[in-house]
N, C-alpha and C positions, 0 to 999 in steps of 0.2 A: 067685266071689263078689267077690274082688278087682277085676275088673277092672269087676263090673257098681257096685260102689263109684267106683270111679275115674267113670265115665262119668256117673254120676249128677251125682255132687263139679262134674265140667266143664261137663253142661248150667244146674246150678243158676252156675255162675260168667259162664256167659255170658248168661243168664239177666238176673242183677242187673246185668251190666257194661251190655248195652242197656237194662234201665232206668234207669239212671244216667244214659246218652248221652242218650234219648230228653227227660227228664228238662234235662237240658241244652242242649236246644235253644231254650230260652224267656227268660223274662225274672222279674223280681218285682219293679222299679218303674217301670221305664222305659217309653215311650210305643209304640205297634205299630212304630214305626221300629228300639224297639231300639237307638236311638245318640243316644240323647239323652233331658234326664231327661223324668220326668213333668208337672212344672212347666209344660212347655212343651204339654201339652195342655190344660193351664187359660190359656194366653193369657201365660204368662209368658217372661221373654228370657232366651235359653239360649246363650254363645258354643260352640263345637262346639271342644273342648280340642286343644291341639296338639299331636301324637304325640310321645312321649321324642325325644330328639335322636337316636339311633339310628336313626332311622324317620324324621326330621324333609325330608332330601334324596331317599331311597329313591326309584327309578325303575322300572320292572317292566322287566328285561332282555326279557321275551319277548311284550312288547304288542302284539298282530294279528299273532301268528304263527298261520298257519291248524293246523301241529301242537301248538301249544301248546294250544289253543285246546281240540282235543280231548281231550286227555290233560286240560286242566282242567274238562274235562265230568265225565268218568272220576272224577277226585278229589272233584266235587263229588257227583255222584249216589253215591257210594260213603259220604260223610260228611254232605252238606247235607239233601239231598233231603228226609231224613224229617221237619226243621223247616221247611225252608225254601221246599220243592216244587218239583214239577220246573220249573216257572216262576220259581222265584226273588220268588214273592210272596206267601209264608209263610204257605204254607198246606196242608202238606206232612200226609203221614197223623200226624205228632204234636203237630201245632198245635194240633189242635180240644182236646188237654189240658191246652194251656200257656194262658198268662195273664199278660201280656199275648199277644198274637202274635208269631210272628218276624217279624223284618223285613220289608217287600219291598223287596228286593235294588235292580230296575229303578228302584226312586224316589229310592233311596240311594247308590248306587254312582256315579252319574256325578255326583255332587256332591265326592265325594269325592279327595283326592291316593292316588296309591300309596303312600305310607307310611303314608297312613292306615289302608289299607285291610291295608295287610299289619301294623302293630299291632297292631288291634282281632282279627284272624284269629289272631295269636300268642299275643297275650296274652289271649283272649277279654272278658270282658264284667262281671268279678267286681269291679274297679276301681271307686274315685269315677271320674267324677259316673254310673256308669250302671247299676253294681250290678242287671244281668241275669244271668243260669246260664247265660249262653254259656259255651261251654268254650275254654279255649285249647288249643288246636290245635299248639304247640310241639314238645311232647313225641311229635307223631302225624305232622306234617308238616315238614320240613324246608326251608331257604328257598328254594331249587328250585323245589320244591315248592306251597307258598304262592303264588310269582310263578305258576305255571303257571293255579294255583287263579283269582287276581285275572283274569288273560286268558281266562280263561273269563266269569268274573263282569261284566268290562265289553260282554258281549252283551247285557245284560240292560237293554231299555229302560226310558229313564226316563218 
């Protein structure tokens, strides 16, 4: 009886933990880009903020390495996919419940610096000005990590 307790206990927690993630892959003001506010889909001027100075210089040690590359396939279908799809244009099987959309990755990614992009991956999306449910990834991925992530992400056409 105990154990069939226990089991129970663990699918309801992993249960709530993917709806939380799934949950988190969205936004609640910001535009389908997701990096930038709303503002800017009424025609309004948005400067796109500059990463804390920590982030400010960052470089991605591991850019067009063909193994990095795939290991940041790996961490992405493992974490992204279900927002962001396996195309990276957000439209992954939990888009169709979020609101705005996720990003698409290919429109956004090559505009952007490696600091930027490992930030917004760190710290997700909960911040001024852009106040999305992305989640920060900090506590999940480590900076390795993240880089590996990024070298993946800039395959993704813009």
């Amino acid at each position: 009886m105990v154990g069939v307790k226990k089991t129970l206990f663990m699918l309801a927690s992993v249960g709530s933990l993917l709806t939380l993630f799934l949950i988190a892959c969205g936004g609640q003001t910001a535009t389908p880009s997701n990096l930038i506010p709303a503002s800017l889909a009424d025609g309004g001027e948005f400067e796109r903020p500059e990463p804390p100075e920590e982030y400010t210089d960052a470089v991605n040690p591991y850019e067009g390495e063909p193994q990095a590359i795939a290991e940041g396939q790996a961490i992405y279908q493992q974490n992204c996919i279900s927002c962001h799809g396996s195309d990276g244009k957000g439209e992954g099987p939990a888009a169709s419940t979020l609101n705005p959309k996720p990003a698409d990755l290919g429109l956004v990614q090559s505009s952007l610096s490696d600091g930027y992009l490992a930030w917004r991956i760190t710290e997700g999306g909960m911040m001024e000005p852009f106040r999305s449910v992305m989640p920060a990834w900090k506590g999940i991925l480590n900076e390795e990590k993240t880089w590996i992530l990024i070298a993946y992400l800039r395959t993704f056409g813009g």
